[in-house]
N, C-alpha and C positions, 0 to 999 in steps of 0.2 A: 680574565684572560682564559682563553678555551685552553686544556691540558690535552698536549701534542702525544699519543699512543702512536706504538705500532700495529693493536689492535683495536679498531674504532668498537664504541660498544654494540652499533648497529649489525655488526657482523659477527656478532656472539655466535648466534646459529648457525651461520654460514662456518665458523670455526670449529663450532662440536660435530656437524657433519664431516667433516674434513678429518675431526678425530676419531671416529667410527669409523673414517672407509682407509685411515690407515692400519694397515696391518702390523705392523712396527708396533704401534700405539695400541692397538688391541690387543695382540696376544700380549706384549708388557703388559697392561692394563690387569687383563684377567688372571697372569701370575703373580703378580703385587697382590691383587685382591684375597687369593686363594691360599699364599703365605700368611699374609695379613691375617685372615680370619683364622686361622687356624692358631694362631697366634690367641688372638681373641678369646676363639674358643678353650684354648688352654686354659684359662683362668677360671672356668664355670666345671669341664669337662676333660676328661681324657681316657682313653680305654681301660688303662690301665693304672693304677696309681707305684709312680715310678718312686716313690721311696719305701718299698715292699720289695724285699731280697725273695725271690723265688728260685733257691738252687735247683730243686729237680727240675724246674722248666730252663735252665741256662742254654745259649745255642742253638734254640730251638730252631729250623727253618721255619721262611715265611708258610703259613698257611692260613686255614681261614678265623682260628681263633688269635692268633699273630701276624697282620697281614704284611708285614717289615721283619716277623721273627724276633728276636731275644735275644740279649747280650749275655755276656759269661758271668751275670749274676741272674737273670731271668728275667730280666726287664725288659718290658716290651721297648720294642726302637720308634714305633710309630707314635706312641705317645713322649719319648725323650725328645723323639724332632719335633712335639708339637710346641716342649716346655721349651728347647734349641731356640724355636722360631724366635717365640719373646723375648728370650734374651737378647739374640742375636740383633734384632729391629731395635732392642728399645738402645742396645752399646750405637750402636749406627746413629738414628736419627739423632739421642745428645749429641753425640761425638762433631756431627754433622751440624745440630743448632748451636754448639761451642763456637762452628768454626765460622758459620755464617754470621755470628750475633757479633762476632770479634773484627772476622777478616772485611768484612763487607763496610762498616763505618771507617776501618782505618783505609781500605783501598778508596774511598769516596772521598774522606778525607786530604787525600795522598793527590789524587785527581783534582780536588776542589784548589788547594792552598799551592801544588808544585813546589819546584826551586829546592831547596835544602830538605827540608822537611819533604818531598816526596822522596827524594831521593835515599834521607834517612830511612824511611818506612819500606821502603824497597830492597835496600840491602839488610836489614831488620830479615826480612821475609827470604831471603837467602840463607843466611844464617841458619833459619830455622828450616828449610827445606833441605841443609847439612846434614841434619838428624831424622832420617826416615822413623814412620811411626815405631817399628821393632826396636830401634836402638836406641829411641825414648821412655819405651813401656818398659826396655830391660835397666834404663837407668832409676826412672822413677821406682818399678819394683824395687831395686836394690835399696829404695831411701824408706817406703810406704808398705812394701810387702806385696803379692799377689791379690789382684783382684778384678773383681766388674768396675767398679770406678775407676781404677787407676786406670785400664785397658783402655775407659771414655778419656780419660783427661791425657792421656798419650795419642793416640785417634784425631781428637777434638784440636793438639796442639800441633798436627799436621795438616790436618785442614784450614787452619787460620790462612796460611801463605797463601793456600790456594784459592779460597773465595777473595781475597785481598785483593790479588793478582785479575782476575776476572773481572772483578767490579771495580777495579781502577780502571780498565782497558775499556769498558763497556762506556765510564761515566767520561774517558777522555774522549771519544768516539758521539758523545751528546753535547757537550760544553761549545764549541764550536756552531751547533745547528742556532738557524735562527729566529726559534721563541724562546732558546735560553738569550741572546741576545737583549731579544723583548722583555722578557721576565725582569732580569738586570738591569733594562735601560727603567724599566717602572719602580725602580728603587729594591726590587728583594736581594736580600741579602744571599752566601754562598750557604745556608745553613738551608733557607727556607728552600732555595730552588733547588738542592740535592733532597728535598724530603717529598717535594711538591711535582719535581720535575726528573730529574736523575734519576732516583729508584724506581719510579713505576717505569721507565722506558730499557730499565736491564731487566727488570724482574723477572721476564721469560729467560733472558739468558743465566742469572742465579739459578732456577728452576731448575733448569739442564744441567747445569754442572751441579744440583745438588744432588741430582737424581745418579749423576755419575758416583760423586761421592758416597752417596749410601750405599750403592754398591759393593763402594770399595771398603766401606767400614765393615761390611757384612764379610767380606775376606780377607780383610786386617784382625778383626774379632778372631774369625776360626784360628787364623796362625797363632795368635798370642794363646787363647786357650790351647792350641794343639803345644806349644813349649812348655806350659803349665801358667802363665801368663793372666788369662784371663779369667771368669768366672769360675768360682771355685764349686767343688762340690757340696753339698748334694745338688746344686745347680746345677740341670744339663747343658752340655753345650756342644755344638757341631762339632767343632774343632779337636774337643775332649775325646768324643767318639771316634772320631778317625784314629787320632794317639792310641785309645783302648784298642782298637781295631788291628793294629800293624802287624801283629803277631800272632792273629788270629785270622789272616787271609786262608791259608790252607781250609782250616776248618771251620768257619763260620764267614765267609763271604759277604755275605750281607750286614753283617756290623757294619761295612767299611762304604759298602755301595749305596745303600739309603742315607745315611748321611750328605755322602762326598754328593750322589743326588742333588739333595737338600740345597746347600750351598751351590752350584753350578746352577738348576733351574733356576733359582732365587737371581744371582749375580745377573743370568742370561735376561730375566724377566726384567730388571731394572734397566739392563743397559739398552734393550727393545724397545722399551719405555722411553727414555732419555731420549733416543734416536730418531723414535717418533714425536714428542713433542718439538724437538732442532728442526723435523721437514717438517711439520704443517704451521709453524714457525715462520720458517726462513726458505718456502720453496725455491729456491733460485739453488741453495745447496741440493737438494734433492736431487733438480736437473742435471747438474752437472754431476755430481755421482752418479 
């Protein structure tokens, strides 16, 4: 039996030109990219090596041998956002694959079976939507301690509801059409046609809300290290910085502003992103926006 898409594969091209001439989709694209790499490059490179206390250069303004300036140890900021970036990306995308790898088979699941057991699975997923990420990371911290992992496994156990939610809605919204009909009348079971037939037909829409989600993990992250929460030191991290920064407005300004930058482009670039793949998707939403 032919597998029913919303994107035929014939129109592959006709799809990627549609992602170049949106703009949504492009500027997202190129700021993903440009966090992303810089991220990358952190690992080989960085201007400066930020665990090297340089008091007389502390506070420095930005100029051209600090092009972000110095924090009140001497560290360059442009290199702390660059170490920021990885961490921040890598707390997100787990946080984000916890929730997808969990929430996405139980909401299919939930879709596939109905009656008690969706319902269990539903209100399951309320429960835990009770507990915003903050006031699970400050729980877990209280049992685990401060950290980068706990930050994920707080993060990661808020997104569960979410992708759940989504891909239940998507798979009830396919079950109904008529080559799941056909699939089922030729004997496959609920297991094969949600792996064969369900998930390739949400997959765009998991995508969109993933891309939502990473966003949001990228500024769940900052909060938690900005209360002390997340990535500890000598790990840089966005959040950390703004914290170090608050008391240092008057007199070093830019501690506070290339970061809080950092995070705002990043967040703006994803959600541009996300918004552009939903229209060249789904143009019918487009229009009517």
């Amino acid at each position: 039996m032919t597998l029913h898409t919303d994107v035929p594969e014939e129109r592959l091209t006709d799809l990627i030109g549609k992602a170049l001439a949106n703009r949504s989709f492009f500027v997202g694209l190129l700021i993903a990219l440009a966090v992303a790499g810089a991220a990358l490059l952190s690992f080989v490179w960085t201007p400066y090596d930020v665990a090297r206390l340089v008091i007389s250069d502390k506070q420095q303004a930005p100029s051209w041998a600090h092009w972000f300036g110095t924090d009140h140890f001497g560290r360059d900021i442009l290199s702390m956002i660059m170490l920021g970036a990885r961490n921040s990306i890598a707390v997100a995308l787990v946080a984000v694959g916890i929730g997808m790898g969990i929430g996405v088979p139980l909401g299919c699941l939930a879709a596939a079976r109905g009656g008690l057991l969706d319902e269990a699975l539903m209100r399951l997923n309320d429960l835990v939507f009770a507990f915003p990420a903050l006031l699970s990371a400050i729980m877990i911290t209280a049992i685990f301690g401060p950290g980068a992992v706990n930050a994920i496994i707080a993060i990661g156990i808020f997104n569960v509801p979410v992708f759940a939610r989504v891909a239940r809605a998507g798979a009830l919204s396919i079950w109904p059409r008529e080559f799941i009909l056909a699939a089922r009348a030729a004997g496959k079971g609920q297991t094969a046609i949600t792996l064969e037939h369900i998930l390739p037909n949400i997959a765009t829409l998991l995508m969109v809300q993933g891309t939502i989600q990473f966003a949001l993990g990228i500024l769940a992250e900052a909060g938690l290290s900005y209360i002390g929460l997340g990535a500890q030191p000598p790990m840089p991290s966005w959040g950390r910085m703004l914290f170090e920064a608050q008391t240092r407005m008057a007199v070093a300004p830019w501690m506070a502003i290339f970061p809080g930058m950092a995070i705002v482009v990043t967040v703006l670039g994803l959600n541009l992103l996300g918004d552009g793949i939903a229209d060249i998707i789904d143009p019918k939403a487009r229009r009517q926006r």
